[in-house]
Kinemage of the C-alpha trace (Angstrom):
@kinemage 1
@onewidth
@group {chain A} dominant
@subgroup {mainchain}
@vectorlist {calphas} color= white
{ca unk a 1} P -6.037 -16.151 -20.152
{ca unk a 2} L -3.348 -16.791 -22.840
{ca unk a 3} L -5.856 -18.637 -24.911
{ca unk a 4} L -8.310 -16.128 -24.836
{ca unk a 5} L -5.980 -13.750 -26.107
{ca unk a 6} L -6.238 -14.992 -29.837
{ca unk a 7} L -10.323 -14.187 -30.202
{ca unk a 8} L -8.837 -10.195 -29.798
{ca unk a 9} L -7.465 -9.664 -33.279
{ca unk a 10} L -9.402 -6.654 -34.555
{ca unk a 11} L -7.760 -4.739 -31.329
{ca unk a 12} L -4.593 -5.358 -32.937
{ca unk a 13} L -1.374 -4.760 -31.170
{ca unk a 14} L -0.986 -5.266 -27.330
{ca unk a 15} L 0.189 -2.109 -26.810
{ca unk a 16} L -3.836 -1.298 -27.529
{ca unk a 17} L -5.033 -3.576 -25.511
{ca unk a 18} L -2.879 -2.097 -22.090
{ca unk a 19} L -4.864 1.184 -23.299
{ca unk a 20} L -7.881 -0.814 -21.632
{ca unk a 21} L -10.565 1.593 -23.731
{ca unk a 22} L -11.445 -0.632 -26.384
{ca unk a 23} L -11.811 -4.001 -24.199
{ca unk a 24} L -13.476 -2.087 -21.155
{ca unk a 25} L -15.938 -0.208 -23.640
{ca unk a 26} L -17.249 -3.199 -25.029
{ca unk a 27} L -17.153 -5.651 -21.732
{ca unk a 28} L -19.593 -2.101 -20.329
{ca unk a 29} L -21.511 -2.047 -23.306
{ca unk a 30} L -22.016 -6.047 -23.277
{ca unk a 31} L -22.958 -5.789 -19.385
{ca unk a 32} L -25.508 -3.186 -19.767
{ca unk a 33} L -27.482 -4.778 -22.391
{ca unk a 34} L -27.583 -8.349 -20.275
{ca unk a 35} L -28.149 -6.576 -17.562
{ca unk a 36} L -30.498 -4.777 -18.810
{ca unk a 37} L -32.597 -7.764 -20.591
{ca unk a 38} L -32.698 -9.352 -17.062
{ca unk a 39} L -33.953 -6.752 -15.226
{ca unk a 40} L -36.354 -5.468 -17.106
{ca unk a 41} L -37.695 -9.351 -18.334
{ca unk a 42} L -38.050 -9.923 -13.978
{ca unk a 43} L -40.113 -6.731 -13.777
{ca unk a 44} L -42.274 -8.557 -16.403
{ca unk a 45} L -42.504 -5.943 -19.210
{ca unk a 46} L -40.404 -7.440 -21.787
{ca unk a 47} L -39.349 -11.028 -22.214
{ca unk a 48} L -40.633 -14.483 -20.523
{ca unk a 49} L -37.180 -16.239 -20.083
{ca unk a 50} L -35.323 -13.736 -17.848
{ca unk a 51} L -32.877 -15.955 -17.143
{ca unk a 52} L -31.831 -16.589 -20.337
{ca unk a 53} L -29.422 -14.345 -22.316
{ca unk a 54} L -28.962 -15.185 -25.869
{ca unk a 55} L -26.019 -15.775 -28.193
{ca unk a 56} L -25.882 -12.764 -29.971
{ca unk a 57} L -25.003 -11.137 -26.697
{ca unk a 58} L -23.371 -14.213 -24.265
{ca unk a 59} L -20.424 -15.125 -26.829
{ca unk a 60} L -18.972 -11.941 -27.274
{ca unk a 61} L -20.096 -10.869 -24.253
{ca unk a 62} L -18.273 -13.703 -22.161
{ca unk a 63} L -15.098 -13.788 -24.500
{ca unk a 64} L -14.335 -10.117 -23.105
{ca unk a 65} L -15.141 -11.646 -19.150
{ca unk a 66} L -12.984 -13.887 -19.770
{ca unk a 67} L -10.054 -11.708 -21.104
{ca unk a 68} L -10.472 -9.138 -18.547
{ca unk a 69} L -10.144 -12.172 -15.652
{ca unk a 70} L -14.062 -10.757 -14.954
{ca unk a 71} L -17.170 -12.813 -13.777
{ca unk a 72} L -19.847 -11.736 -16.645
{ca unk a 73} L -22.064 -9.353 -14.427
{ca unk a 74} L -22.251 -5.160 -14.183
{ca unk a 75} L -18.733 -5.317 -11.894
{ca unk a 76} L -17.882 -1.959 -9.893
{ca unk a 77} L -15.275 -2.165 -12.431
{ca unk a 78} L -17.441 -1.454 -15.510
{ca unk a 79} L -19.929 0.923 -14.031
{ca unk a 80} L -17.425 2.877 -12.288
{ca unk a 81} L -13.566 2.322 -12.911
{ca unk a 82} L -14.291 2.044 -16.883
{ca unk a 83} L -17.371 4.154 -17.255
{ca unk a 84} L -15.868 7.648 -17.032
{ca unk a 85} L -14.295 10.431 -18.819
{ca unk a 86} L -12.508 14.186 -18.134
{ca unk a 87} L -14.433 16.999 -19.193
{ca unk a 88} L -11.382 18.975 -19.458
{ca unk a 89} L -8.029 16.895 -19.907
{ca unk a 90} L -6.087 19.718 -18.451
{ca unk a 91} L -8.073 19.773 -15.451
{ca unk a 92} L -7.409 17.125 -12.196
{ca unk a 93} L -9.769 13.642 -12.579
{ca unk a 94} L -10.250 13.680 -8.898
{ca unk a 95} L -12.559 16.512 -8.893
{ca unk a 96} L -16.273 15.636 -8.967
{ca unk a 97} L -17.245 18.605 -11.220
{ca unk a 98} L -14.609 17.324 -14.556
{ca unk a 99} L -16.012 13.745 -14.709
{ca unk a 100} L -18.675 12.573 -16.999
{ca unk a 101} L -19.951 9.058 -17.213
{ca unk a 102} L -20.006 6.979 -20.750
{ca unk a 103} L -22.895 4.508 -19.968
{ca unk a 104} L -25.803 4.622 -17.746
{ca unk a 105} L -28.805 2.391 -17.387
{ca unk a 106} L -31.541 5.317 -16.789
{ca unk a 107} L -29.734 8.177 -18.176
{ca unk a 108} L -30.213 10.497 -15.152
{ca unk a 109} L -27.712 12.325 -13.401
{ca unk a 110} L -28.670 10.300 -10.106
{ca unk a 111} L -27.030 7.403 -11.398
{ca unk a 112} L -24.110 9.294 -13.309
{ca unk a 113} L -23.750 11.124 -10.170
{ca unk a 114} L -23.794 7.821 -8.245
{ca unk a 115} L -21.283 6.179 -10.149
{ca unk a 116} L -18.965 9.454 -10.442
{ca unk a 117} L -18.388 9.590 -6.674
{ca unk a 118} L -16.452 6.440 -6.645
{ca unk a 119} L -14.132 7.220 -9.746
{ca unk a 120} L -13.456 10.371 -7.470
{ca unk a 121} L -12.792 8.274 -4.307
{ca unk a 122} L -10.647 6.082 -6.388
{ca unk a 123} L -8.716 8.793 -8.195
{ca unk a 124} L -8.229 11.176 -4.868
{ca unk a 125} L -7.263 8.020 -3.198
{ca unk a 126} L -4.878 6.413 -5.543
{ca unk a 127} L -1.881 8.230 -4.819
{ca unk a 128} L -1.487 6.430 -1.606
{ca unk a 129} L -0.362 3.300 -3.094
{ca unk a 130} L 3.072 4.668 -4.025
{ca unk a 131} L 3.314 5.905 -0.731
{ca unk a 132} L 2.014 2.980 1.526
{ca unk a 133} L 4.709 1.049 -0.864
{ca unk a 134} L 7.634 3.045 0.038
{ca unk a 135} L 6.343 2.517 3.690
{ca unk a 136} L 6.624 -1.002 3.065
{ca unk a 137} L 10.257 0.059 2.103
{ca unk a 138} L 11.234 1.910 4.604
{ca unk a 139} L 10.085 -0.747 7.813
{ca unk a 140} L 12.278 -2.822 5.861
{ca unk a 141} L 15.182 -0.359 6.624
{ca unk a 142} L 14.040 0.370 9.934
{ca unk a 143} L 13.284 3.892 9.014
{ca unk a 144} L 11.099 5.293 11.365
{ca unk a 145} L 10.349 8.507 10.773
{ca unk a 146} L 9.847 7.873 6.845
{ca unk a 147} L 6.971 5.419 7.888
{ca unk a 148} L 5.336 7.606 10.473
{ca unk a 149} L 5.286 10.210 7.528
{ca unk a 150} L 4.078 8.093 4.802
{ca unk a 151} L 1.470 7.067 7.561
{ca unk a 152} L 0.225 10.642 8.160
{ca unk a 153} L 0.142 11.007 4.451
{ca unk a 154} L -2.136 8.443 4.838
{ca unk a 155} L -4.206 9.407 7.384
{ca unk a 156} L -5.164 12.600 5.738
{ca unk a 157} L -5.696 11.261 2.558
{ca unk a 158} L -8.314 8.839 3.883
{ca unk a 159} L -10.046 11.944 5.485
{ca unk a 160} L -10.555 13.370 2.174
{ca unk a 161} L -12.015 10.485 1.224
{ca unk a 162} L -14.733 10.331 3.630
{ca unk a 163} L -15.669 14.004 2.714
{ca unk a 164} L -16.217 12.697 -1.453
{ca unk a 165} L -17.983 9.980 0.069
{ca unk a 166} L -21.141 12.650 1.534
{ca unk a 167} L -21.614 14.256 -1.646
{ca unk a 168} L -23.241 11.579 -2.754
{ca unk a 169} L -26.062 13.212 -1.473
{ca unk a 170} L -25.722 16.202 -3.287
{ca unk a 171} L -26.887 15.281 -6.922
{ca unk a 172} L -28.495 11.128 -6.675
{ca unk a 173} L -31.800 11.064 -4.834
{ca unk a 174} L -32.374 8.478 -2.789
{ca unk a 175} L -36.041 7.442 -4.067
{ca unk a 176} L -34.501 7.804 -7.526
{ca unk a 177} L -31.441 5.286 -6.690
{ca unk a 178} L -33.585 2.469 -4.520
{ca unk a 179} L -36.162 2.263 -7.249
{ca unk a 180} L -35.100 3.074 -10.293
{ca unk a 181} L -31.173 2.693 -10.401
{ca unk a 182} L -30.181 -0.680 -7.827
{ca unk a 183} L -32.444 -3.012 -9.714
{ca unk a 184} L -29.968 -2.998 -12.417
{ca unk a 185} L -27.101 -3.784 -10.445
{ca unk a 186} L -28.583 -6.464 -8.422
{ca unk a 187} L -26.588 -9.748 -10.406
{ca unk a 188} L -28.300 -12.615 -10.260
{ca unk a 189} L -27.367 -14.179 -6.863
{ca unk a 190} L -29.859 -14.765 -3.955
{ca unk a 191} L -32.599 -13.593 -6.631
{ca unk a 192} L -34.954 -16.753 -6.206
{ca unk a 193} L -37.725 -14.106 -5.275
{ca unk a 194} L -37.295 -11.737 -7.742
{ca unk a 195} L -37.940 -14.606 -10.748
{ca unk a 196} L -33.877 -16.032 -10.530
{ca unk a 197} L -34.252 -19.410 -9.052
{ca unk a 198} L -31.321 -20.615 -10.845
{ca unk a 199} L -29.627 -17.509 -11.781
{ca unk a 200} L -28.413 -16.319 -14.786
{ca unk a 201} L -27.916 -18.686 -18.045
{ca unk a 202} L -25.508 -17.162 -20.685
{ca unk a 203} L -26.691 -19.576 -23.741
{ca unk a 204} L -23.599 -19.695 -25.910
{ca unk a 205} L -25.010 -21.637 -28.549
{ca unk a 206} L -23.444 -25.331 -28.125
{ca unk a 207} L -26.464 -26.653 -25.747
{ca unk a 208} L -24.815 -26.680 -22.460
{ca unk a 209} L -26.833 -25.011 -19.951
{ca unk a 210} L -24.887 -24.020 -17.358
{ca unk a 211} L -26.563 -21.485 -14.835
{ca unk a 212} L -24.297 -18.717 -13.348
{ca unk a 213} L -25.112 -17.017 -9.846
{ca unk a 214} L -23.401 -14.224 -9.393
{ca unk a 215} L -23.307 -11.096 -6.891
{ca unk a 216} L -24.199 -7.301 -8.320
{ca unk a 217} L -21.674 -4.298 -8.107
{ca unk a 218} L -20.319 -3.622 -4.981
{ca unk a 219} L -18.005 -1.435 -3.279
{ca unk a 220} L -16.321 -4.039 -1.875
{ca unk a 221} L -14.757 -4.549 -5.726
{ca unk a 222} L -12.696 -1.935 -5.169
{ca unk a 223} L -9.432 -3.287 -4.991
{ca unk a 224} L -8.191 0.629 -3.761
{ca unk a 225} L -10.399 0.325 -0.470
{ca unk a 226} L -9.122 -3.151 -0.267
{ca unk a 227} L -5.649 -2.424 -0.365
{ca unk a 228} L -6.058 -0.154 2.256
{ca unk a 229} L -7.246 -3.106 4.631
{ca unk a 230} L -3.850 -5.014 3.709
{ca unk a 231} L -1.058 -2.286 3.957
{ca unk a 232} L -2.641 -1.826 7.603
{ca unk a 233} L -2.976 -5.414 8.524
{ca unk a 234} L -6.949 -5.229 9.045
{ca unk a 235} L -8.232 -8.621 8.854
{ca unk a 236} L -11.710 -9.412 8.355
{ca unk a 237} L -13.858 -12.405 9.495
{ca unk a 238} L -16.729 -14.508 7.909
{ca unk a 239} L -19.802 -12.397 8.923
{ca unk a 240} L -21.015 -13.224 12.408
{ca unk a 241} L -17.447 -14.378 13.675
{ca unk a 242} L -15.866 -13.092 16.923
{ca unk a 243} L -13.079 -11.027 17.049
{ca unk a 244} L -9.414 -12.273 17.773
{ca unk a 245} L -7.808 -9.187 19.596
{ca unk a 246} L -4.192 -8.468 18.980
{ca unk a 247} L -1.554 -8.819 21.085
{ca unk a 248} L 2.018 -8.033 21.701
{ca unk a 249} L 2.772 -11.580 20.584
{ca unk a 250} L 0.074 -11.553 18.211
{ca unk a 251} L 3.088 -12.204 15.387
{ca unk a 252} L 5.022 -14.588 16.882
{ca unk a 253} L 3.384 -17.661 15.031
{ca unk a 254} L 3.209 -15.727 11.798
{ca unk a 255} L 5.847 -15.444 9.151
{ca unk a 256} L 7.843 -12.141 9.478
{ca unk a 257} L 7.001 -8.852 7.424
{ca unk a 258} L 3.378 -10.618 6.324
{ca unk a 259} L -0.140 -9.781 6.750
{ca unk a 260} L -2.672 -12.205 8.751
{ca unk a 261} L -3.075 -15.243 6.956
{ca unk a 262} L -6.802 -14.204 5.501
{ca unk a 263} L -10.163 -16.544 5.987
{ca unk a 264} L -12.830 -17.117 3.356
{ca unk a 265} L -15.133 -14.487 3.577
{ca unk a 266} L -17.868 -12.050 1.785
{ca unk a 267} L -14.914 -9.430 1.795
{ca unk a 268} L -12.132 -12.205 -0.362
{ca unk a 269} L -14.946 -13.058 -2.218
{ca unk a 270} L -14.963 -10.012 -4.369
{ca unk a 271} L -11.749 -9.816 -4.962
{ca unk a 272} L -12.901 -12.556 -7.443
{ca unk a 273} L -15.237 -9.936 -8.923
{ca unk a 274} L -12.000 -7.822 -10.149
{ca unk a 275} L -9.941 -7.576 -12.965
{ca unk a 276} L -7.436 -9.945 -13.006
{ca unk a 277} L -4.205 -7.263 -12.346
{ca unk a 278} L -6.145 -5.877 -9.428
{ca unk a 279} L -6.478 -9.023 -7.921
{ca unk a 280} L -3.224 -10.155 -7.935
{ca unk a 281} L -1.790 -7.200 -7.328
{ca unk a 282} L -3.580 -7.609 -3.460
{ca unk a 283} L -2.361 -10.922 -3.443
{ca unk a 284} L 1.221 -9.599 -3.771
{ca unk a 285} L 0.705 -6.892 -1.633
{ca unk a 286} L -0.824 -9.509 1.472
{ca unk a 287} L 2.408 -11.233 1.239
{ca unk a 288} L 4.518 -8.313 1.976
{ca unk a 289} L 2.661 -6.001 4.175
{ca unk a 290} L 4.384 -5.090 7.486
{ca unk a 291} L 3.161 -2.104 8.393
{ca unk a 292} L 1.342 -3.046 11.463
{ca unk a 293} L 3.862 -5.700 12.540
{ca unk a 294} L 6.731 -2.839 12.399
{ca unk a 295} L 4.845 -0.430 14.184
{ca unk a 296} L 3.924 -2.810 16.706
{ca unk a 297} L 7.696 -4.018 17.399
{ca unk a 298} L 8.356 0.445 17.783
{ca unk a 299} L 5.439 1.252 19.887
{ca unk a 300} L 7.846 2.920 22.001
{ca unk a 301} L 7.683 5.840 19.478
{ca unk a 302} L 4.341 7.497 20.122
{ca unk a 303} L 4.640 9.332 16.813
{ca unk a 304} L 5.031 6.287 14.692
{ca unk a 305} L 1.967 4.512 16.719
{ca unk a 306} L -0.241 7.669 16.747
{ca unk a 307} L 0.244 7.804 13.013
{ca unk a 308} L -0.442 4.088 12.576
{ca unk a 309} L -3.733 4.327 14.768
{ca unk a 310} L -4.851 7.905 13.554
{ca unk a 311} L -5.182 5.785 9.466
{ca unk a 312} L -7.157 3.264 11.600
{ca unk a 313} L -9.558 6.158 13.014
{ca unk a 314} L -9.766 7.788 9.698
{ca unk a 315} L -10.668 4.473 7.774
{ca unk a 316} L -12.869 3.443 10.651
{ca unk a 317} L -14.794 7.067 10.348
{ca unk a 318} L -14.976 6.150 6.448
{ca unk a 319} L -16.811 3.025 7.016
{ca unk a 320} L -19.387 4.945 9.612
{ca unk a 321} L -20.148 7.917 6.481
{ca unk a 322} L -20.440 4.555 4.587
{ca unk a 323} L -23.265 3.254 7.140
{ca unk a 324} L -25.083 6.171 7.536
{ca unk a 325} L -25.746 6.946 3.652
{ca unk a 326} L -26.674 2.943 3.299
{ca unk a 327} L -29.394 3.842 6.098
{ca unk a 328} L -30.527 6.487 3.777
{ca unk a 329} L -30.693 5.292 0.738
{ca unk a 330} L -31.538 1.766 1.565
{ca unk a 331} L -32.754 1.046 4.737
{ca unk a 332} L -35.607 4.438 5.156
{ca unk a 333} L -36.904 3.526 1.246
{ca unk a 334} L -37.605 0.160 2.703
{ca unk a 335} L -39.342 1.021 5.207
{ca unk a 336} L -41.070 3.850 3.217
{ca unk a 337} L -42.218 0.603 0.577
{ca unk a 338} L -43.388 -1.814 3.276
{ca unk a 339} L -45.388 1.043 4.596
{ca unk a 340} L -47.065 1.687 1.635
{ca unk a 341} L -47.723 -1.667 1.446
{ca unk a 342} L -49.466 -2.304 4.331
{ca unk a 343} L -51.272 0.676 4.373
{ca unk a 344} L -53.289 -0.865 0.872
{ca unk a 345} L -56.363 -2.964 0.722
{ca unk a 346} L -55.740 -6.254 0.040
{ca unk a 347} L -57.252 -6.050 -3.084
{ca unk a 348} L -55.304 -2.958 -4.430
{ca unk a 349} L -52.180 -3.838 -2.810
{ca unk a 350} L -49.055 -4.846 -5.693
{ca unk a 351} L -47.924 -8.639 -6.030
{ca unk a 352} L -45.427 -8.962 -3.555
{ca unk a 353} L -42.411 -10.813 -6.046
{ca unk a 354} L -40.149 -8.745 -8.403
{ca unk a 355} L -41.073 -5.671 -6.780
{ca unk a 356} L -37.501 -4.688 -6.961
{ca unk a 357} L -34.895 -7.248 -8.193
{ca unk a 358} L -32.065 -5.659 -5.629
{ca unk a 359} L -33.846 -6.828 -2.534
{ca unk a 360} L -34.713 -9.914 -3.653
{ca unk a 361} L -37.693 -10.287 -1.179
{ca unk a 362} L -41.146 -9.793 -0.664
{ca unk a 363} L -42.265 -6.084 0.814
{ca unk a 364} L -45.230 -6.965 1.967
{ca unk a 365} L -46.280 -7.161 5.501
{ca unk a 366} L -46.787 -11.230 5.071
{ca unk a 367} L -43.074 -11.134 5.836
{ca unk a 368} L -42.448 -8.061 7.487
{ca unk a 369} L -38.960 -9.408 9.409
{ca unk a 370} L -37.622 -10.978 6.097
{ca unk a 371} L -34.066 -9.722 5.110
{ca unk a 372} L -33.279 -7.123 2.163
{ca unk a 373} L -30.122 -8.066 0.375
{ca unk a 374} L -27.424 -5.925 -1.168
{ca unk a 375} L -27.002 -5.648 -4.501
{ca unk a 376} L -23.377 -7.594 -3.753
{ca unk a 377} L -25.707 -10.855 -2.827
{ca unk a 378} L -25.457 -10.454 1.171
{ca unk a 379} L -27.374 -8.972 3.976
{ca unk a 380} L -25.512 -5.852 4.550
{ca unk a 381} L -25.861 -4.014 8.064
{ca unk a 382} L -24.491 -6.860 9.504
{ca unk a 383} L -21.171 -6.887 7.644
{ca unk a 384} L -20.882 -3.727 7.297
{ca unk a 385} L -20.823 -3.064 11.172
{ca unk a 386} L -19.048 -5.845 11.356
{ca unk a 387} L -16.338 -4.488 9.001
{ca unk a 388} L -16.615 -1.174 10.350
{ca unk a 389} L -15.883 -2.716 14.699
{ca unk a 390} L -13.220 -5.028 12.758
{ca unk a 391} L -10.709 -1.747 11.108
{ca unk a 392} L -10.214 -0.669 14.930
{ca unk a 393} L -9.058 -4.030 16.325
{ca unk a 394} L -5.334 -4.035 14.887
{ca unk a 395} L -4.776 -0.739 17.157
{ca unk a 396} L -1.213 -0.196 18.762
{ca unk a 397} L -2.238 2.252 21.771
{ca unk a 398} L -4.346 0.910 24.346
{ca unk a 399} L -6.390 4.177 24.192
{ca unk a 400} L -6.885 3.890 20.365
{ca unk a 401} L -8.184 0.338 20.813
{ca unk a 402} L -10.402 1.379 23.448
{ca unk a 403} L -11.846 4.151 21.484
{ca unk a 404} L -12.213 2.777 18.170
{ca unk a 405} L -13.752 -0.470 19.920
{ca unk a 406} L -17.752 -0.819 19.499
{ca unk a 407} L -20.130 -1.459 22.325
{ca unk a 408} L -19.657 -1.878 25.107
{ca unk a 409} L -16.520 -4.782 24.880
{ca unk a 410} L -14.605 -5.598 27.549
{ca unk a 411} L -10.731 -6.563 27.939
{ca unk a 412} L -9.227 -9.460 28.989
{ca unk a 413} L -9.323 -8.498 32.731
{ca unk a 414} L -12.815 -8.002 32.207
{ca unk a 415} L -13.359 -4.094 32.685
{ca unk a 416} L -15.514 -1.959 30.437
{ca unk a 417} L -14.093 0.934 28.924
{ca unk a 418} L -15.733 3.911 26.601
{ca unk a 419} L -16.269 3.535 23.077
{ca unk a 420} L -17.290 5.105 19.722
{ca unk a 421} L -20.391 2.759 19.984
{ca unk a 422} L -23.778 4.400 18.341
{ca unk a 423} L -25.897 4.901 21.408
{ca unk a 424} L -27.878 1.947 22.425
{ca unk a 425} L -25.662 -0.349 20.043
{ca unk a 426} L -24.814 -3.807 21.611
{ca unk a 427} L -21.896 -5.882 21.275
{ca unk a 428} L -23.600 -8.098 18.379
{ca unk a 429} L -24.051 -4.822 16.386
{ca unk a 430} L -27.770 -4.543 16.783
{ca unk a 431} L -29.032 -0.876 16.901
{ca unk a 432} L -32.062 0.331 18.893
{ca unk a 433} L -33.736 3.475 18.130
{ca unk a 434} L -36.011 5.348 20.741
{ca unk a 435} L -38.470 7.637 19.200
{ca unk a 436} L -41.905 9.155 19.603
{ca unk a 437} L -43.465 5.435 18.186
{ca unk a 438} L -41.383 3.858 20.960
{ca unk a 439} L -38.377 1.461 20.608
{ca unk a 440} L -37.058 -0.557 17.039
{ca unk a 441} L -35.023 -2.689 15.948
{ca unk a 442} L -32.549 -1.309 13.027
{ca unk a 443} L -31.466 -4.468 11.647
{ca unk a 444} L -34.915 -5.919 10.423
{ca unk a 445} L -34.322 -3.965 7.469
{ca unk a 446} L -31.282 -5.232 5.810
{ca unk a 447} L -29.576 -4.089 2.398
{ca unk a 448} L -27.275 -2.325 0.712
{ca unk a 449} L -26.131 -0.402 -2.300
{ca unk a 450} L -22.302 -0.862 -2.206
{ca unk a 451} L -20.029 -2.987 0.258
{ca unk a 452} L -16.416 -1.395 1.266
C-alpha cells in the first residue's frame, strides 16, 4: 500500500487522508460510473463491450482501490459506509430520519432509503465494540460480573438492531429495489448469463488484459456484523457443511483465549471486499476473542451463561428479520417475473438473457428450477439459513442449544428435542410451504440482496 501512497499528492497531508472524505468520495464516484457503464451496456442500451471499462475511468479509478486495500467494484463500503451525510450535525447519526445519502444510481428514495438503513445499523451498533473489548478485558481478569454486563449490553443492543433492520420496508419498495436498484450492485461474478463471461476488464492503457470477477455489495462486507460473529466465537462453515457441535472439551485442542481456527468460506471471503483497517482489525480481534471460551469454563454462573446465550438468541433473531425481508424482496419478485413469463406467448415473451444482471439467470420457464444468485456472487437461502442454524450452535445452556437449534436435530444420544425450526423446515434447511395451490418447494428460488 506504501507505494500507492505517492499517486495521492493533491490530497496533501495525511492528516487529510485519515479524514477518509476526499479518497472515499472519489473511490464512490469512480464505482458508480463503472458500475454504471456495465450495467446499463448488459441491458443493451448503451455500449457493445460491457465488459470493458476504459482508461479514463480504470486508472484513477483502480489507483483509489488500491489505496483503500478495496477490490474495484460498488463495495457495501462505498454505497453505504461512505455514501452518507447528517442532516443536522447536532442531531444523533443513528437515527434513520437525519441521514441523507451522497450518491445513488436511480436517484429515488428506495435506494437512498435502502442504503440508509445499514449506515443506521452500523452507527446504532457501533458502540458495542468498545464494550465487547473491555469484555475481552475483563475474562482476562476473571471478572465475572463485568462480562455478564458488557454481555447484556450486548444483547440489547443487537435487539435494536433487528428493529432498524424492518424499516426497510417502510420507504424502498420491493418491485422498485429487484428491478430497478440490484442490477447495479450485481459485480461481475457468476454473470456469464447476463453478457459477463469473463467478467469485468479494467483496460488501464498498457495492453494487458486482465479480466477481474468480482462479487456485488453485500451485507456480509460489514465488518460490524462480522465482528459480532468473532467476539462470540460463532464459526461458520463452507456452505453445505455439517455442523461440529460444541462441547465441554470443545477447547482443549485450541490455543487458550482464541477464537475457532476459521475455514475458507463465502463468509471470509468478504472480508477481502473491505477496507483494509476493517479487515485487519477482525483479524486481530479472531486472535484474541475469549468470550465464549470464558463463559464456557463459568457455566456454573447462570447469569454469565444466560447473558452469553441471550446475544446468541438476539443475533440469531437478526439473521431470521434478515431472511424474511430477502423472501420479500427477492424471492416473491422472482416468482412474480417467471410468472409473467410463462404466462406470454412465445412470440411476445422477452429474451430470456440480461433480464436482470443481479440474478444472473434466465427467467423463463425453459429453466424454471435454475438458481437466482445474490448480488454478493452466491446462491443465498442456502447460506443464509445456514448462517442463521450456525449463530445458535456455540450455546452454553443445554436449553439454549436446544432452542436456538433448527429442525428437527438430534443429540448425541439420539433424542429429538423442540426447536425454533420454521414449520415444515428439515434438517438440510429446505422449506415447504402448504397453501391453497398445494405444497412448494422454497428454495427453487434462490437470491439475495445483502449477505450478513
Amino acid at each position: 500500500m506504501g507505494s500507492n501512497r505517492g499517486k495521492f499528492t493533491g490530497l496533501a497531508a495525511e492528516q487529510k487522508v485519515k479524514r477518509s472524505y476526499p479518497t472515499d468520495a472519489c473511490s464512490l464516484d469512480f464505482k458508480a460510473t463503472a458500475s454504471r457503464r456495465v450495467a446499463t451496456g448488459v441491458h443493451g442500451t448503451v455500449v457493445h463491450d460491457t465488459w470493458r471499462v476504459p482508461p479514463s475511468i480504470s486508472v484513477p479509478y483502480l489507483n483509489v482501490c488500491d489505496y483503500l486495500e478495496l477490490p474495484p467494484v460498488a463495495t457495501y463500503s462505498a454505497v453505504c459506509l461512505w455514501n452518507w451525510k447528517p442532516i443536522f450535525n447536532d442531531e444523533p447519526i443513528d437515527i434513520l430520519e437525519n441521514l441523507s445519502t451522497l450518491t445513488t444510481f436511480t436517484g429515488s428514495l428506495d435506494e437512498s432509503w435502502f442504503y440508509l438503513v445499514s449506515v443506521a445499523i452500523e452507527a446504532r451498533g457501533a458502540p458495542t465494540i468498545p464494550v465487547m473489548l473491555k469484555a475481552i478485558q475483563a475474562a482476562r481478569h476473571n471478572d465475572r460480573a463485568m462480562v455478564s454486563m458488557c454481555l447484556r449490553d450486548f444483547a440489547q443492543r443487537i435487539d435494536e438492531l433487528g428493529a432498524l433492520l424492518q424499516r426497510m420496508y417502510e420507504n424502498c419498495d420491493p418491485h422498485v429495489f429487484y428491478h430497478r436498484i440490484r442490477p447495479f450492485l450485481a459485480g461481475g461474478k457468476n454473470m456469464a448469463d447476463a453478457g459477463l463471461p469473463n467478467g469485468v476488464l479494467f483496460d488501464d492503457g498498457t495492453g494487458s488484459r486482465q479480466y477481474r470477477q468480482l462479487g456485488g455489495g453485500s451485507n456480509a462486507q460489514s465488518s460490524l456484523i462480522q465482528f459480532f460473529d468473532v467476539i462470540l466465537g460463532v464459526e461458520h462453515r463452507p456452505t453445505g457443511e455439517k455442523p461440529r457441535y460444541h462441547s465441554s472439551s470443545s477447547s482443549e485442542n485450541e490455543p487458550e483465549g482464541q477464537a475457532p481456527p476459521s475455514r475458507h468460506n463465502f463468509i471470509h471471503e468478504m472480508r477481502s471486499y473491505m477496507p483494509g483497517p476493517h479487515r485487519h482489525f477482525l483479524e486481530h480481534v479472531s486472535q484474541v476473542a475469549n468470550i465464549r471460551d470464558f463463559v464456557a469454563m463459568h457455566r456454573s454462573d447462570r447469569g454469565l451463561s444466560i447473558a452469553y446465550d441471550a446475544c446468541l438468541a438476539m443475533l440469531r433473531s437478526l439473521r431470521d428479520k434478515h431472511i424474511q425481508l430477502v423472501s420479500r424482496y427477492i424471492i416473491v419478485k422472482s416468482r412474480e417475473s417467471r410468472s409473467n413469463s410463462r404466462s406470454l406467448s412465445p412470440r411476445s415473451a422477452p429474451q430470456p438473457i440480461k433480464n436482470n444482471i443481479a440474478s444472473a439467470t434466465s427467467t423463463s420457464a425453459a429453466s424454471p428450477n435454475k438458481n437466482l444468485r445474490g448480488t454478493g456472487g452466491t446462491a443465498l437461502i442456502p447460506f443464509l439459513k445456514q448462517a442463521r442454524d450456525e449463530t445458535g450452535e456455540p450455546a452454553i445452556d443445554a436449553w439454549a442449544r436446544r432452542l436456538l437449534s433448527n429442525g428437527p436435530a438430534e443429540e448425541a444420544n439420539g433424542r429429538g428435542f423442540a426447536s425454533l425450526g420454521k414449520m415444515r423446515e428439515h434438517r438440510d434447511g429446505a422449506v415447504e410451504i402448504v397453501g391453497l395451490a398445494g405444497t412448494w418447494a422454497m428454495d427453487d428460488s434462490e437470491g439475495g440482496i445483502c449477505h450478513w
